[in-house]
N, CA, C and O of each residue as an XYZ file, in Angstrom:
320
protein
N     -42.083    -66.090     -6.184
C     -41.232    -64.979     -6.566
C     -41.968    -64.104     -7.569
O     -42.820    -64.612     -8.298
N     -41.696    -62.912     -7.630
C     -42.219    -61.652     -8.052
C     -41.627    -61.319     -9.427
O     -40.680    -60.570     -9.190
N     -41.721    -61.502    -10.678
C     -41.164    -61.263    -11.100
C     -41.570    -60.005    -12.534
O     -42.635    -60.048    -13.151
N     -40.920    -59.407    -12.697
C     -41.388    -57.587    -13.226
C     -40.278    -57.378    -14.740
O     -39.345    -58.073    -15.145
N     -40.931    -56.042    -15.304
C     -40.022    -55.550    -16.117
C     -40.333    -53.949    -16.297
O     -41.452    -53.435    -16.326
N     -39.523    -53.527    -16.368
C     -40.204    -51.962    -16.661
C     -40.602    -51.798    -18.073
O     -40.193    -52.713    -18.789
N     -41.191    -51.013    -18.583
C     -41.909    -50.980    -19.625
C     -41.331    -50.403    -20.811
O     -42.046    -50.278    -21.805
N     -39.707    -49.908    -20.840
C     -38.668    -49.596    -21.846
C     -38.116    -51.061    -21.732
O     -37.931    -51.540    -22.850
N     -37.808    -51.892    -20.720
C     -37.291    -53.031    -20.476
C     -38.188    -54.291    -21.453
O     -37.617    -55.250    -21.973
N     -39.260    -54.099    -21.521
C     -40.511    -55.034    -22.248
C     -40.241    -54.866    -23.560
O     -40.029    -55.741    -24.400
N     -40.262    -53.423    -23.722
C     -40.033    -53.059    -25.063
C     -39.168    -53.605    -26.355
O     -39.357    -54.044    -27.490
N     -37.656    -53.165    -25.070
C     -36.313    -53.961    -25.452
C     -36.381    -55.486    -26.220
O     -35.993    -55.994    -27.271
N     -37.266    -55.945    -24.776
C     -37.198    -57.269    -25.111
C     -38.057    -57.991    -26.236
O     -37.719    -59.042    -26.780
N     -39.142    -57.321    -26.490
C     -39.828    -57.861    -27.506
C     -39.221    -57.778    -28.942
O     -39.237    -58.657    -29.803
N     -38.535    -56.182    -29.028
C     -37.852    -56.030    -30.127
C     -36.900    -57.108    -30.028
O     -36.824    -57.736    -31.084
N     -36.320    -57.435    -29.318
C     -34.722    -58.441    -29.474
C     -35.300    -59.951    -29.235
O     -34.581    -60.937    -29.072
N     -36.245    -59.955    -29.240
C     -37.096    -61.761    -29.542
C     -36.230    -62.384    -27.832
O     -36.166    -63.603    -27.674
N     -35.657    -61.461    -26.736
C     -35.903    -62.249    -25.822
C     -37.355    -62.611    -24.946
O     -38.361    -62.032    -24.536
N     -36.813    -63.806    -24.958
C     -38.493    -64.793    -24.140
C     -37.882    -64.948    -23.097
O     -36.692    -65.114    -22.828
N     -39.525    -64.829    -22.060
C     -39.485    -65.201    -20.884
C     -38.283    -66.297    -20.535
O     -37.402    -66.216    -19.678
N     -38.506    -67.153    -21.321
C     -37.913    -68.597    -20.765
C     -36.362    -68.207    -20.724
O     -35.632    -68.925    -20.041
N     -35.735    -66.983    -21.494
C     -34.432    -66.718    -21.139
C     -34.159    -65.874    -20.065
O     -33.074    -65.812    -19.486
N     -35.420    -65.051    -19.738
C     -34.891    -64.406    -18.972
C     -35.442    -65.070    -17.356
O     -35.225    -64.303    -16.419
N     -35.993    -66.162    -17.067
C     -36.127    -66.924    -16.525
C     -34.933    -67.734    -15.461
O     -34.820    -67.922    -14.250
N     -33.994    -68.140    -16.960
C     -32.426    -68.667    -17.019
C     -31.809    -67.695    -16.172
O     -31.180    -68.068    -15.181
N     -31.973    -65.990    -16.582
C     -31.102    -65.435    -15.954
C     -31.477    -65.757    -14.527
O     -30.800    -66.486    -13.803
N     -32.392    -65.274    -14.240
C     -32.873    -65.170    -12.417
C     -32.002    -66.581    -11.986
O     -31.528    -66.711    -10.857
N     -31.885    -67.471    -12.908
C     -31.513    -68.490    -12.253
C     -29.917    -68.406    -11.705
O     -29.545    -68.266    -10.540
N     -29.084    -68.539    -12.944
C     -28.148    -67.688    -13.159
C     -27.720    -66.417    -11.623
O     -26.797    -66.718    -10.865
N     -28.277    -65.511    -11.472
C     -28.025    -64.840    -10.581
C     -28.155    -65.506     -9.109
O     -27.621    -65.028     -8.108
N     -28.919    -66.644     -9.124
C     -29.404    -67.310     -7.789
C     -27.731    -67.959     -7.792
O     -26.856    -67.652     -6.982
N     -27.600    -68.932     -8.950
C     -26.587    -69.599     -8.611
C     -24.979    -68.935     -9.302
O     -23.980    -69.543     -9.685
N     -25.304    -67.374     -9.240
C     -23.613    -66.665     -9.571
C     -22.995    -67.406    -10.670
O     -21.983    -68.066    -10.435
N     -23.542    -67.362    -11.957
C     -23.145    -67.787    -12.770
C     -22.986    -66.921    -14.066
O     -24.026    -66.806    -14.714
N     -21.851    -66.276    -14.576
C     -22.129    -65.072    -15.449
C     -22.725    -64.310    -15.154
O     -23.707    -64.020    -15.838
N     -22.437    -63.657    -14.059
C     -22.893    -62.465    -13.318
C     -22.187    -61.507    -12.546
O     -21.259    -62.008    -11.911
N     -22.291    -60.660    -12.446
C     -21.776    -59.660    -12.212
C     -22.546    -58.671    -11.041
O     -23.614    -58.125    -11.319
N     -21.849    -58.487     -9.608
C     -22.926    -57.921     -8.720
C     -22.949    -56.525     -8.903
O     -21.965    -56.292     -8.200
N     -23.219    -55.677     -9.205
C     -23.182    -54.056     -9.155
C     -23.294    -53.515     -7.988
O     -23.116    -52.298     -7.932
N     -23.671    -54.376     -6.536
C     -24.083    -53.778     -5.270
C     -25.217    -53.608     -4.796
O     -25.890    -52.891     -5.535
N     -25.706    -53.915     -3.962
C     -27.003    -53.082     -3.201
C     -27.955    -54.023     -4.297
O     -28.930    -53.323     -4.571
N     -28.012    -54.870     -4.764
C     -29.363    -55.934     -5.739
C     -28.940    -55.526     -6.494
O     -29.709    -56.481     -6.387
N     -28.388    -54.986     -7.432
C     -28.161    -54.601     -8.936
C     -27.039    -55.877     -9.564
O     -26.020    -56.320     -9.033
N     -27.555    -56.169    -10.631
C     -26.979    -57.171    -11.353
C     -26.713    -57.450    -12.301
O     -27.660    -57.956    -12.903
N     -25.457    -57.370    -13.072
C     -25.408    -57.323    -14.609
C     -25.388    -59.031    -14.665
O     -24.714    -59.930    -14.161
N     -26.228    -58.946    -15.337
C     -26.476    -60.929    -16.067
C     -26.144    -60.955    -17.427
O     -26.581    -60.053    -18.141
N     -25.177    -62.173    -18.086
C     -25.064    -62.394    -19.238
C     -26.258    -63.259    -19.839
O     -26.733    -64.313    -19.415
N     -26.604    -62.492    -20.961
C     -27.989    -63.827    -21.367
C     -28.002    -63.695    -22.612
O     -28.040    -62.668    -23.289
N     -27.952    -65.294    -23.054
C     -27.913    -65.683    -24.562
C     -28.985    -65.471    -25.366
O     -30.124    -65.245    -24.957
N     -28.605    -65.548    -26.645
C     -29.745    -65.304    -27.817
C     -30.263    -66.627    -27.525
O     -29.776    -67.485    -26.789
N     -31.421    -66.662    -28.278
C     -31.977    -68.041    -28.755
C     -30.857    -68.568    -29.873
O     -30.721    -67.907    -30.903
N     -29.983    -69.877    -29.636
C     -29.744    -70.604    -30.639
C     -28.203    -70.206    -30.460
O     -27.389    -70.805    -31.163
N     -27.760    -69.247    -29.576
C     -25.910    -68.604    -29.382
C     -25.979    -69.153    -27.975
O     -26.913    -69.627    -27.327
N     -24.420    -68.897    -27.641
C     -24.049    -68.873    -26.656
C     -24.258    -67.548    -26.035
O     -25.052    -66.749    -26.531
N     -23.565    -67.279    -24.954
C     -23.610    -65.873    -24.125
C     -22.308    -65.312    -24.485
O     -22.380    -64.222    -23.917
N     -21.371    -65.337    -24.953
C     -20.414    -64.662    -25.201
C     -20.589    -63.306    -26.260
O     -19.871    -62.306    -26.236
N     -21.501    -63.504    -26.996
C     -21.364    -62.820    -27.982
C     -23.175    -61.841    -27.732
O     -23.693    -61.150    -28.609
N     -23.518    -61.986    -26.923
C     -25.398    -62.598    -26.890
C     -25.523    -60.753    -25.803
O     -24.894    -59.714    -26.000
N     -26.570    -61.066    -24.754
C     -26.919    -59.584    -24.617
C     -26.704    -59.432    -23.225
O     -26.706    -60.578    -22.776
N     -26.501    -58.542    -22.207
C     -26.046    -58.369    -21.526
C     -27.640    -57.486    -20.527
O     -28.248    -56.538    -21.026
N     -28.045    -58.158    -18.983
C     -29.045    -57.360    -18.658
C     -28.658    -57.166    -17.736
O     -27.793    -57.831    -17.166
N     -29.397    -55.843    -17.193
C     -29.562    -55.633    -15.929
C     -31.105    -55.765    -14.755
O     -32.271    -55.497    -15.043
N     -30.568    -56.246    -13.477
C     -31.748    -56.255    -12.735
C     -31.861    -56.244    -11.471
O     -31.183    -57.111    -10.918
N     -32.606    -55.433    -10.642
C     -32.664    -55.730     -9.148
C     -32.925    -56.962     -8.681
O     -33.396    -57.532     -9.665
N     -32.912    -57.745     -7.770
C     -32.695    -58.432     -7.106
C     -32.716    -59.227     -6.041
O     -31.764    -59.984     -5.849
N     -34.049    -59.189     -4.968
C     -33.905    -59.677     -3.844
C     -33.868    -61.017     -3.823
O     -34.402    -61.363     -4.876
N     -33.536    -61.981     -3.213
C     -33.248    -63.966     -3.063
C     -34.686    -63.994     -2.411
O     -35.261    -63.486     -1.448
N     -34.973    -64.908     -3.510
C     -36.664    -65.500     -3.414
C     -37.846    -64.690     -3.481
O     -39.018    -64.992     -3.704
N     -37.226    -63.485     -3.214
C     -38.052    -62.351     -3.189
C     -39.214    -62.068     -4.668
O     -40.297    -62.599     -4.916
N     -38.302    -60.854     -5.553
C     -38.528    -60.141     -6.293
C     -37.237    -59.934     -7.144
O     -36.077    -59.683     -6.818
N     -37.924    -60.152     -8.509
C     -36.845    -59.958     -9.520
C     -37.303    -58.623    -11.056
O     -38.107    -58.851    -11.959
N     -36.525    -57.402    -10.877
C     -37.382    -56.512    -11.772
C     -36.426    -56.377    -13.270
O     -35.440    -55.653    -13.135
N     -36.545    -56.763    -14.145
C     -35.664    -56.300    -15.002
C     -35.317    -54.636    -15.498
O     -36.228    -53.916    -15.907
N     -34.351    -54.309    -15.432
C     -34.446    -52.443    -15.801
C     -33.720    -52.253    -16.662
O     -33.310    -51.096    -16.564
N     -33.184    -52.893    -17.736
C     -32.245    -52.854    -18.796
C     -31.739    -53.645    -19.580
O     -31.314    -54.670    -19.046
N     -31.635    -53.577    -20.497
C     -30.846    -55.013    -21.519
C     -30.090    -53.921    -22.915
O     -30.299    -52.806    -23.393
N     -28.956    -55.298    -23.171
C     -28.210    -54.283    -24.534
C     -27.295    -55.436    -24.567
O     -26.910    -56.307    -23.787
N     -27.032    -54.950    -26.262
C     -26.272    -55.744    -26.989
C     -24.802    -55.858    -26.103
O     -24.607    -55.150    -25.115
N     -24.087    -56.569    -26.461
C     -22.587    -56.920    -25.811
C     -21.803    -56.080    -27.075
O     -21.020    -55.149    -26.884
N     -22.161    -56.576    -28.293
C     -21.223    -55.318    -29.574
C     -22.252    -54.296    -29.786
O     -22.030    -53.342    -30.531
């Protein structure tokens, strides 16, 4: 599997100390429809936790999508 970020998306993430290994979780997460949300057509809002929180309170991403394919991240943001 293919997996990408766009380069405001990298950005995001470095500033907000998410790691690979969470956003990893998400892809997983979206495989098995778990705190997720389909937007249509591969688009996917995923809930994904801080290091050390739960997801309730934690950050909210977005990402295209194909199964087994390719996974691109194109967005992330706080939940408050």
């Amino acid at each position: 599997m293919i997996k990408l970020k766009t380069k405001w998306f990298y950005k995001w993430a470095k500033k907000n100390f998410v790691s690979d290994k969470l956003l990893q979780k998400a892809i997983e997460n979206v495989t098995n429809k778990l705190g997720v949300s389909n937007l249509s057509n591969g688009f996917y809002k995923v809930r994904t936790s801080k290091e050390g929180h739960g997801k309730s309170g934690s950050f909210r991403t977005i990402l295209v999508y194909k199964k087994s394919d390719i996974a691109i991240f194109i967005y992330g943001f706080l939940k408050k």
